[in-house]
C-alpha positions as semicolon CSV with decimal commas, in nm:
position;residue;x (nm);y (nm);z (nm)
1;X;12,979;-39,147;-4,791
2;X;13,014;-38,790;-4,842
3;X;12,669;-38,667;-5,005
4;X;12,451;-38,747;-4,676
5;X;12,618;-38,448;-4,517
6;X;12,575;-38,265;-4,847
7;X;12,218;-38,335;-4,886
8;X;12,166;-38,234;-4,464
9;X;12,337;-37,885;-4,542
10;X;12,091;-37,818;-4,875
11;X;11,758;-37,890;-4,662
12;X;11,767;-37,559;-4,505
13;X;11,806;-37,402;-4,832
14;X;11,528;-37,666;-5,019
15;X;11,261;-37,550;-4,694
16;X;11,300;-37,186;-4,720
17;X;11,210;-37,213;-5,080
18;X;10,884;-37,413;-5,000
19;X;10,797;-37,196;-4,748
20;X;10,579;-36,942;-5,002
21;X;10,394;-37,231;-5,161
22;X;10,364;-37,415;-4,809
23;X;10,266;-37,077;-4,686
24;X;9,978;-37,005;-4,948
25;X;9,843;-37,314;-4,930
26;X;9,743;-37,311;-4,552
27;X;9,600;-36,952;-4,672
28;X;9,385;-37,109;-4,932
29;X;9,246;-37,375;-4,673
30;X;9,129;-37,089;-4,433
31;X;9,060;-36,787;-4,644
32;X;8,669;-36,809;-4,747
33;X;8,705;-36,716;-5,181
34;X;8,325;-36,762;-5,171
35;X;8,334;-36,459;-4,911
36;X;8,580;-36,267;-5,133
37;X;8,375;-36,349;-5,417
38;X;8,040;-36,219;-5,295
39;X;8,223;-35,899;-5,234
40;X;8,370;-35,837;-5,565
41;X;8,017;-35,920;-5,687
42;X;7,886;-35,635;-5,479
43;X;8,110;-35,388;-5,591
44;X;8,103;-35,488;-5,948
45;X;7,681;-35,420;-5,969
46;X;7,755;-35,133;-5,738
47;X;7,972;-34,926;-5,947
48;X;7,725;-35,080;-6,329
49;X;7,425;-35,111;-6,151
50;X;7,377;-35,386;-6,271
51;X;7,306;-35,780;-6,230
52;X;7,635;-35,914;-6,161
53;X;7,741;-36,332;-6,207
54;X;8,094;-36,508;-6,105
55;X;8,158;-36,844;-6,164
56;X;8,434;-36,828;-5,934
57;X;8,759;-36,686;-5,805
58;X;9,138;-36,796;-5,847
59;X;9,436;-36,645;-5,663
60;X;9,738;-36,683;-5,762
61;X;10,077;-36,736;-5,553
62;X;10,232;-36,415;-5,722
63;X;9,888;-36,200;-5,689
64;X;9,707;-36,268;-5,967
65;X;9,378;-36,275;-5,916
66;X;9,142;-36,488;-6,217
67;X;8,759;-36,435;-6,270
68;X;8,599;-36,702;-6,415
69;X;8,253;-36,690;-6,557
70;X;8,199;-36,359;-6,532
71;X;7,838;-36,230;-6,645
72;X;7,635;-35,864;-6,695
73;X;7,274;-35,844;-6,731
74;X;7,021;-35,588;-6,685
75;X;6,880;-35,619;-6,330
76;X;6,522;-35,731;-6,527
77;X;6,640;-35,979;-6,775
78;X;6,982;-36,114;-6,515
79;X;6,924;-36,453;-6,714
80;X;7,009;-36,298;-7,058
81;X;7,387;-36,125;-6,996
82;X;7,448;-35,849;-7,292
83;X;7,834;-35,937;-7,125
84;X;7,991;-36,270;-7,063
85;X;8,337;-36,347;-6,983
86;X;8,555;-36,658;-6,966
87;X;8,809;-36,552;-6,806
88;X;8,966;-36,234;-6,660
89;X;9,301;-36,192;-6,534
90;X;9,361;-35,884;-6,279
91;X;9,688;-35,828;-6,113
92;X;9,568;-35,737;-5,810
93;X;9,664;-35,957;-5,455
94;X;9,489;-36,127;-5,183
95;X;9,469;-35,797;-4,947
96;X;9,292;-35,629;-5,201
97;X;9,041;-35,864;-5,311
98;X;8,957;-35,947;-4,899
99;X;8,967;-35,530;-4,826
100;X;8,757;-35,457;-5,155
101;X;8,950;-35,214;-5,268
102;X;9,088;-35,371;-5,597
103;X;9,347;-35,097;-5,811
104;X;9,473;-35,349;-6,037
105;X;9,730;-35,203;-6,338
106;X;9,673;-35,429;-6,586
107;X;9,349;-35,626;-6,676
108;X;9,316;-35,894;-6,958
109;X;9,021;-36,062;-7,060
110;X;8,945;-36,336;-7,258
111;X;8,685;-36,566;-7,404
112;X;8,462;-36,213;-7,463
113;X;8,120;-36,234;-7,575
114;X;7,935;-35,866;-7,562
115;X;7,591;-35,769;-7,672
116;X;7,538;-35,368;-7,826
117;X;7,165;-35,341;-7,829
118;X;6,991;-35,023;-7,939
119;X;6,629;-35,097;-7,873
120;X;6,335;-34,995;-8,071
121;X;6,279;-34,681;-7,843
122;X;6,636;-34,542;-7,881
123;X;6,755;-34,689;-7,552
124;X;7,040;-34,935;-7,521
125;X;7,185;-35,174;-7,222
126;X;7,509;-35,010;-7,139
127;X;7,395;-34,592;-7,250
128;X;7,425;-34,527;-6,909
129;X;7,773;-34,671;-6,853
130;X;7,916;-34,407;-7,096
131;X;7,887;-34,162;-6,837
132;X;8,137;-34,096;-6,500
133;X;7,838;-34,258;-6,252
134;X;8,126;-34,251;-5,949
135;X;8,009;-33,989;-5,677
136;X;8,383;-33,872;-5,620
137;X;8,408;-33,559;-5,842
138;X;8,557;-33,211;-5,797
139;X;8,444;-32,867;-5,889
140;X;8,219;-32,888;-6,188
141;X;8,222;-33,224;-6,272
142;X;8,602;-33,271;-6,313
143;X;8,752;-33,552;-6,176
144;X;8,884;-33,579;-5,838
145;X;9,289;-33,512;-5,833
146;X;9,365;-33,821;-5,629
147;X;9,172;-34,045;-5,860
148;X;9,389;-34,411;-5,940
149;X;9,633;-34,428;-6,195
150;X;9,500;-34,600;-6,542
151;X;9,453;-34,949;-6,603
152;X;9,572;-35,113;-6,904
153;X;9,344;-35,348;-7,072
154;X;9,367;-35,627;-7,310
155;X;9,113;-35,801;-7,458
156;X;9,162;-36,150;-7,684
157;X;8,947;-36,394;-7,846
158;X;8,629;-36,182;-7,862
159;X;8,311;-36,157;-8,046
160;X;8,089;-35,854;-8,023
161;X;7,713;-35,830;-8,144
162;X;7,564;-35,535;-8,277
163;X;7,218;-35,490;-8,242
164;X;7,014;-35,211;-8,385
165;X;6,648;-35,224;-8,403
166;X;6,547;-34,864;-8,543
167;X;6,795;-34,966;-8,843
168;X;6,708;-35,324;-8,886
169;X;7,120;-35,301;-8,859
170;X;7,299;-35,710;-8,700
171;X;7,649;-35,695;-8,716
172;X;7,896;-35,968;-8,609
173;X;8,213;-35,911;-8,522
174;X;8,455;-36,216;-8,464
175;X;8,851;-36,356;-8,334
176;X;8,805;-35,988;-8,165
177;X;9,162;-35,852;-8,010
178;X;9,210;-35,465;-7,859
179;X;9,430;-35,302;-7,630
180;X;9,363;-34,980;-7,463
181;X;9,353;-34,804;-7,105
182;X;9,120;-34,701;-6,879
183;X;9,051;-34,427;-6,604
184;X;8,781;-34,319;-6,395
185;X;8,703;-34,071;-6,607
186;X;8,888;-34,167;-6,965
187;X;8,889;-34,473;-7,191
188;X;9,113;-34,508;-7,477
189;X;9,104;-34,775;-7,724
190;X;9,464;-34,736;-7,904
191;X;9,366;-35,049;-8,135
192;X;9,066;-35,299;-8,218
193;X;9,113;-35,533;-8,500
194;X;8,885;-35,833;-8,630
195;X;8,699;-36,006;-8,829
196;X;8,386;-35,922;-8,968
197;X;8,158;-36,097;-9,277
198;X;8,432;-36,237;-9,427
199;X;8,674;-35,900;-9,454
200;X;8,841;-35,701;-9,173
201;X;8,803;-35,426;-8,980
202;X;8,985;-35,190;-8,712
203;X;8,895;-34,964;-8,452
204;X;9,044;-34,655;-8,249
205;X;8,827;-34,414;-7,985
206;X;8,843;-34,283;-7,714
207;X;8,567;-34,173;-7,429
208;X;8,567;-33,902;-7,174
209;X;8,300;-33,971;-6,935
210;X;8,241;-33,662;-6,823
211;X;7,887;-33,662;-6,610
212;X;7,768;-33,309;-6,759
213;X;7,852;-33,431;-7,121
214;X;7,976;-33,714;-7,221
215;X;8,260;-33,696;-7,537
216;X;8,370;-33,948;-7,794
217;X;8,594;-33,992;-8,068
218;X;8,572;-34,284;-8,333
219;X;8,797;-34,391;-8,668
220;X;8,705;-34,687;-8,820
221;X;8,802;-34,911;-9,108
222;X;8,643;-35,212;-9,279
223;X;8,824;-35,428;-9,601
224;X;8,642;-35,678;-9,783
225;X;8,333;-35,679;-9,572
226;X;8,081;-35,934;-9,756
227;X;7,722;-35,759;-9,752
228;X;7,403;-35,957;-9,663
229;X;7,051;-35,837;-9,522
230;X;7,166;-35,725;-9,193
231;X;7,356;-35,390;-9,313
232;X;7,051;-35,184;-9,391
233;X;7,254;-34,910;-9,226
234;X;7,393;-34,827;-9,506
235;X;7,145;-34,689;-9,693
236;X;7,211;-34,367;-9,483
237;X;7,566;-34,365;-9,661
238;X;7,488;-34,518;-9,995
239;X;7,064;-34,433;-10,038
240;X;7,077;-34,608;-10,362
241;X;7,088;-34,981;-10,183
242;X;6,759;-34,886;-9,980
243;X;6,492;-35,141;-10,053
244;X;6,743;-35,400;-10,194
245;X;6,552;-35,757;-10,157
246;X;6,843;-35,995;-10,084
247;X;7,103;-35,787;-9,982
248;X;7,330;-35,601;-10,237
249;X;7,601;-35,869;-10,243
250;X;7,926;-35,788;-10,285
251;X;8,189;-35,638;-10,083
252;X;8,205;-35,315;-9,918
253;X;8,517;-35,080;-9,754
254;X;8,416;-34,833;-9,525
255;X;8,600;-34,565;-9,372
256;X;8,484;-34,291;-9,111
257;X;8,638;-34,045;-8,831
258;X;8,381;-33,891;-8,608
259;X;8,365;-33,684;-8,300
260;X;8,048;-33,620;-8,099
261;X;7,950;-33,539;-7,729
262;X;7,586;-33,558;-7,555
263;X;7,409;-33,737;-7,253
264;X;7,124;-33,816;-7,480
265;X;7,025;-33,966;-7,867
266;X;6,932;-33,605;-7,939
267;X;7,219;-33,401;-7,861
268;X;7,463;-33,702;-7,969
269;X;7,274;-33,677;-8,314
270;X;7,307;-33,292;-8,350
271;X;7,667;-33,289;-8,204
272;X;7,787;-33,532;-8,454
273;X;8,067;-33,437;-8,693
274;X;8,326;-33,578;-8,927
275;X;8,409;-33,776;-9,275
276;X;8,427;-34,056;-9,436
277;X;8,417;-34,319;-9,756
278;X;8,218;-34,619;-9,856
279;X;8,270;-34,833;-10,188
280;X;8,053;-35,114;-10,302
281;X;8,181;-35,357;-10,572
282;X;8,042;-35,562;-10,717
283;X;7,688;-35,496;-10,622
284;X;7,338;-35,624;-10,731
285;X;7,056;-35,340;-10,678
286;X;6,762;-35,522;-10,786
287;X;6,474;-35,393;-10,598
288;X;6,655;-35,069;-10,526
289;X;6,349;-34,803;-10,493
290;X;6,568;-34,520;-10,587
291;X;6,652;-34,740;-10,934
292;X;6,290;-34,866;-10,972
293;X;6,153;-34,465;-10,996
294;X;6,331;-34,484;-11,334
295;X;6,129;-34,794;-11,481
296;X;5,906;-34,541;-11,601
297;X;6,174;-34,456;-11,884
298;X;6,118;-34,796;-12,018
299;X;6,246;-35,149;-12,015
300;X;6,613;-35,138;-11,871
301;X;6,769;-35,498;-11,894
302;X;6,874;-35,663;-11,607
303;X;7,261;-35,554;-11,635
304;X;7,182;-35,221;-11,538
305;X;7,119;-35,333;-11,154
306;X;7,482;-35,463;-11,122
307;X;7,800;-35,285;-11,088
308;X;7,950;-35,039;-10,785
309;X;7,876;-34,755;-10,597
310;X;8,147;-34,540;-10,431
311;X;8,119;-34,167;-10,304
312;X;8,312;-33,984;-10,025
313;X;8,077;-33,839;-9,713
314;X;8,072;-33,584;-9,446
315;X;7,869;-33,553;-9,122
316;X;7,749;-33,236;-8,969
317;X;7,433;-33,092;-8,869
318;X;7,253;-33,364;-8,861
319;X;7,322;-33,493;-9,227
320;X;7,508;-33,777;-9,372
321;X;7,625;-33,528;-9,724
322;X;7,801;-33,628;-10,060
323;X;7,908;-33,455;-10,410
324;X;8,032;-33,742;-10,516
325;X;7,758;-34,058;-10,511
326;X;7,838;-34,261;-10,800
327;X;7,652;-34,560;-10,926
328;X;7,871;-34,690;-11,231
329;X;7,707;-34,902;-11,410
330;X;7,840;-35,121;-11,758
331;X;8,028;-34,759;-11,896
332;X;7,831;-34,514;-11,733
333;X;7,874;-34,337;-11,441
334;X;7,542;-34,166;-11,259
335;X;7,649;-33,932;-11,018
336;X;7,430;-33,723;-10,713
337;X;7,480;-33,516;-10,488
338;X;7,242;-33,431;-10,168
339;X;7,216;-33,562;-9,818
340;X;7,046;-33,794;-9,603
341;X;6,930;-33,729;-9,214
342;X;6,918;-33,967;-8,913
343;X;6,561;-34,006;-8,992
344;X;6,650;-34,148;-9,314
345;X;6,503;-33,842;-9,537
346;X;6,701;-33,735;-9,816
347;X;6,730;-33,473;-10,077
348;X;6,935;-33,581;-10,406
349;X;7,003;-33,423;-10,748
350;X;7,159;-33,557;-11,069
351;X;7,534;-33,378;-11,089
352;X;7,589;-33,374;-11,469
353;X;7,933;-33,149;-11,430
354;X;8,065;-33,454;-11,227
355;X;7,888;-33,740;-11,488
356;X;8,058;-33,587;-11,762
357;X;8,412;-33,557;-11,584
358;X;8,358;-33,960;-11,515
359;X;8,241;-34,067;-11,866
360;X;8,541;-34,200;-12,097
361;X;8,653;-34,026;-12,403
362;X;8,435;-34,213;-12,684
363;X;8,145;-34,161;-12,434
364;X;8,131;-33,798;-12,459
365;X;8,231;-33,828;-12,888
366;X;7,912;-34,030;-12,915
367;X;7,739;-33,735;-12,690
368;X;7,873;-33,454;-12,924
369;X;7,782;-33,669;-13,203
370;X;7,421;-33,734;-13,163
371;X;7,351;-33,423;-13,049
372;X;7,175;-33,554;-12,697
373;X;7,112;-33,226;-12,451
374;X;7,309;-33,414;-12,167
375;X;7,202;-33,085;-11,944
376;X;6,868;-33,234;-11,928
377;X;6,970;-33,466;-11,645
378;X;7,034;-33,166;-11,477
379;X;6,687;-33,145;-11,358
380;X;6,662;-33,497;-11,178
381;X;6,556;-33,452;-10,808
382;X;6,490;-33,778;-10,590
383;X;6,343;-33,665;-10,222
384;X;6,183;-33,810;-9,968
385;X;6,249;-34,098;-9,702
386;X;6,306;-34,510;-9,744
387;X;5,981;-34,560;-9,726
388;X;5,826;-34,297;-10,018
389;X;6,033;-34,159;-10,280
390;X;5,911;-33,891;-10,521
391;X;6,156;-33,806;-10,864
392;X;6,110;-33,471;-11,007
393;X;6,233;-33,296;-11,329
394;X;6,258;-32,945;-11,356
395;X;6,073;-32,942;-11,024
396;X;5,772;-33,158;-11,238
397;X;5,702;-33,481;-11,104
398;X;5,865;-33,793;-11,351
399;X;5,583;-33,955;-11,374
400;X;5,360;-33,666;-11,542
401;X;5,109;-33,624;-11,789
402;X;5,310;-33,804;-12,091
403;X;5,068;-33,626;-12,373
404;X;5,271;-33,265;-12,348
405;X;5,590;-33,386;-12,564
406;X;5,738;-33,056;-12,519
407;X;5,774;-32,996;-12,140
408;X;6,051;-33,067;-11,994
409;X;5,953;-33,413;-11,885
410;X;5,969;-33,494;-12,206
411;X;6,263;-33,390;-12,302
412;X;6,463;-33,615;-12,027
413;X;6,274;-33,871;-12,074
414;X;6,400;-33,913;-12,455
415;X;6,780;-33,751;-12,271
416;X;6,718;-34,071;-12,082
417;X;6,614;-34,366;-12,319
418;X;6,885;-34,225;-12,562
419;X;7,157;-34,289;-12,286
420;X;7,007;-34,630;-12,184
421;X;6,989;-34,795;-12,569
422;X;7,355;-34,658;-12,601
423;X;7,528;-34,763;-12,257
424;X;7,323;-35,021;-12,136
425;X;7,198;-35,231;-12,454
C-alpha cells in the first residue's frame, strides 16, 4: 500500500530528468536544420572557394553536431567531388551552427574518400588551399593574435587517390587512419598510417600556410609496397626501371624526409631539400632502356634482367643525387653514381671504387686472376632523359665504329663480355 506514495514522491525527480530530452525535442520541431544547413554550406565554399554538397545535418542533445554526405568539387566540374565524406563529427552546439560561427575543438571524419590530382599543366584541385586565403592577417602576413585555438582532427576509414599526370604516377592508398591538428595558419599531421599495394606505409608533415610563402615538411615510409605500372615515379629515384614494360614487379621500401616552401611548382621545385632510400627486390627490368644500351655487348641471357636495386638519395638544387645506385644482379653488383632532375634528365657514371668494395672475395680472385682491366668500366657515362639515352666510354659514344680494336671502346667492350660470360653465364 506503501509504494503509490513512493512512486508520487520520485515523479518530480523522473520529470526533471526528461526535461533536456523533452526540451530538445520541441527545439528540433521548430528549428529549420535545412536553414542551418544552407549556412554552413555558405561558409564552407566561402572560406575553399569551392562547390560545396551536404547531405544533411544532425544535432545532437550534448552538442554534437554530424555532417552527413559531405562533398568538394571544383566550382566547374561540382558533379565530380576530388572530396567526399560520410560522415563528420564536430563538437560544436546548436548556437553556433544557427550564428555561423562554428569553433569546434575536435573534428573526426570518417568514411573519407579524397582525390590528389596534378594535372597535365602542373596545376592541381586543392594548390590553392595550401595557402592562408583568410583576409584576417597582421603585419606582414603573420597571423592575427586573436586567431582560434587549434582543432584536433581525426580521420578513420579513408582512402586517398593520387593522381599525377606529368608522371604517369596512380597511387592508392587504403583503410587510411591519421590524427593531427589544425590552425588558421598551421596544420600538423603527427601520424598517417595505411595501406598501400599490398605493403604499408606512414606519414608525418606539417604545413604553415603562410600567404607570402607557403612551408612544408614531409617524412615518409613505405614496407612491402607491391610495384605495378602506375609507379613510374620512380624512375626519378631508381633511373634504371625507366621504360620497364609491365611494371618491375616486386616489392619496394621507400624512405624520404623533405622540407620545401614556395607559392608556385617553380619555387617549390628549386626550394626542395632532403634524403632518402629506396630498395627494390626482387625486380624484373626487362625493357629497361638504361639495360637495353648494353645489348650492344652481346647476347646477355635473360637472368641478367632480374634481381634488386637499392641506393641511398639526396635532394637539393633541383636534383634527385646518389653514390650509391646499385643494380645487383646473380653475383654482381653494378654500381652509379649521378643525378636525375625534375625534368627527368640525368647524368650517370659507372663507380668501379664502389663495384669492387661490393663484389665477394672469389669475385675479385677471378679478377686478379685473369688479368681483366676492371678500370675500364670507369669510363661508362649514361646521359640524357627517359625518353633518349646516349652511353659513352671515355667520352666516345658505345656504339662506335667497332673496326678500331684498340680505342678505348674496345677495350670495355671485351672488360664487358669478359664480366658477363663469368657472372652471368
Amino acid at each position: 500500500m506503501k509504494r503509490p506514495g513512493c512512486l508520487r514522491k520520485r515523479w518530480p525527480w523522473l520529470g526533471l530528468l526528461l526535461v533536456p530530452a523533452m526540451a530538445w525535442g520541441l527545439v528540433m520541431a521548430v528549428v529549420p536544420t535545412g536553414w542551418a544547413k544552407d549556412r554552413l554550406v555558405a561558409r564552407l565554399a566561402q572560406a575553399t572557394g569551392r562547390a560545396v554538397g551536404i547531405g544533411s545535418l544532425k544535432l545532437g542533445v550534448l552538442g554534437d553536431l554530424r555532417i552527413i554526405d559531405l562533398t568538394i568539387a571544383e566550382p566547374s566540374t561540382a558533379t565530380d567531388p576530388w572530396l567526399r565524406v560520410a560522415e563528420a563529427r564536430i563538437d560544436v552546439h546548436l548556437g553556433q551552427v544557427l550564428g555561423g560561427h562554428c569553433d569546434p575543438g575536435e573534428i573526426e571524419v570518417s568514411g573519407v574518400e579524397l582525390r590528389i590530382w596534378r594535372k597535365s599543366d602542373g596545376s592541381t584541385e586543392i594548390g590553392d588551399l595550401l595557402r592562408d586565403r583568410s583576409p584576417r592577417q597582421g603585419i606582414a602576413g603573420h597571423a592575427d593574435s586573436h586567431d582560434a585555438a587549434p582543432i584536433a582532427l581525426k580521420v578513420s576509414g579513408a582512402r586517398v587517390r593520387v593522381v599525377d599526370d606529368p608522371s604517369g604516377t596512380r597511387l592508392d592508398f587504403t583503410k587510411v587512419e591519421a590524427k593531427g591538428t589544425s590552425d588558421r595558419r598551421h596544420v600538423t599531421i603527427d601520424e598517417l598510417r595505411g595501406g598501400l599495394n599490398g605493403g604499408k606505409f606512414a606519414l608525418a608533415a606539417r604545413l604553415d600556410r603562410d600567404p607570402a610563402c607557403p612551408r612544408f615538411e614531409v617524412e615518409a615510409q613505405a614496407n612491402g609496397v607491391e610495384l605495378d605500372r602506375g609507379m613510374p615515379v620512380l624512375g626519378f629515384f631508381v633511373p634504371v626501371v625507366a621504360g620497364t614494360v609491365e611494371g618491375v614487379g616486386g616489392k619496394c621500401d621507400f624512405l624520404i624526409d623533405v622540407t620545401g616552401q614556395g607559392t608556385t611548382r617553380a619555387e617549390v621545385r628549386r626550394s626542395l631539400r632532403g634524403h632518402g632510400s629506396v630498395v627494390l627486390d626482387t625486380i624484373d627490368l626487362e625493357g629497361s632502356k638504361f639495360l637495353a644500351q648494353l645489348d650492344v655487348l652481346g647476347d646477355w641471357p635473360r637472368e641478367s634482367r632480374i634481381g634488386a636495386v637499392a641506393t641511398d638519395f639526396v635532394v637539393d638544387r633541383g636534383r634527385i643525387s646518389t653514390e650509391d645506385l646499385t643494380i645487383q644482379v646473380s653475383r654482381f653488383p653494378f654500381v652509379l653514381g649521378g643525378w636525375t632532375d625534375f625534368d627527368g634528365r640525368f647524368d650517370y657514371a659507372a663507380r668501379v671504387d664502389r663495384i669492387a668494395a661490393k663484389l665477394p672475395g672469389d669475385a675479385k680472385g677471378w679478377l686478379a686472376e685473369a688479368k681483366v682491366n676492371f678500370d675500364q668500366l670507369a669510363g661508362l657515362r649514361m646521359r640524357g632523359s627517359i625518353d633518349r639515352i646516349d652511353v659513352t666510354v671515355h667520352g666516345h659514344p658505345l656504339t662506335g665504329d667497332p673496326g678500331q680494336p684498340e680505342d678505348e671502346r674496345a677495350r670495355f667492350r671485351d672488360t664487358a663480355r669478359r664480366i658477363r660470360d663469368r657472372f652471368f653465364r
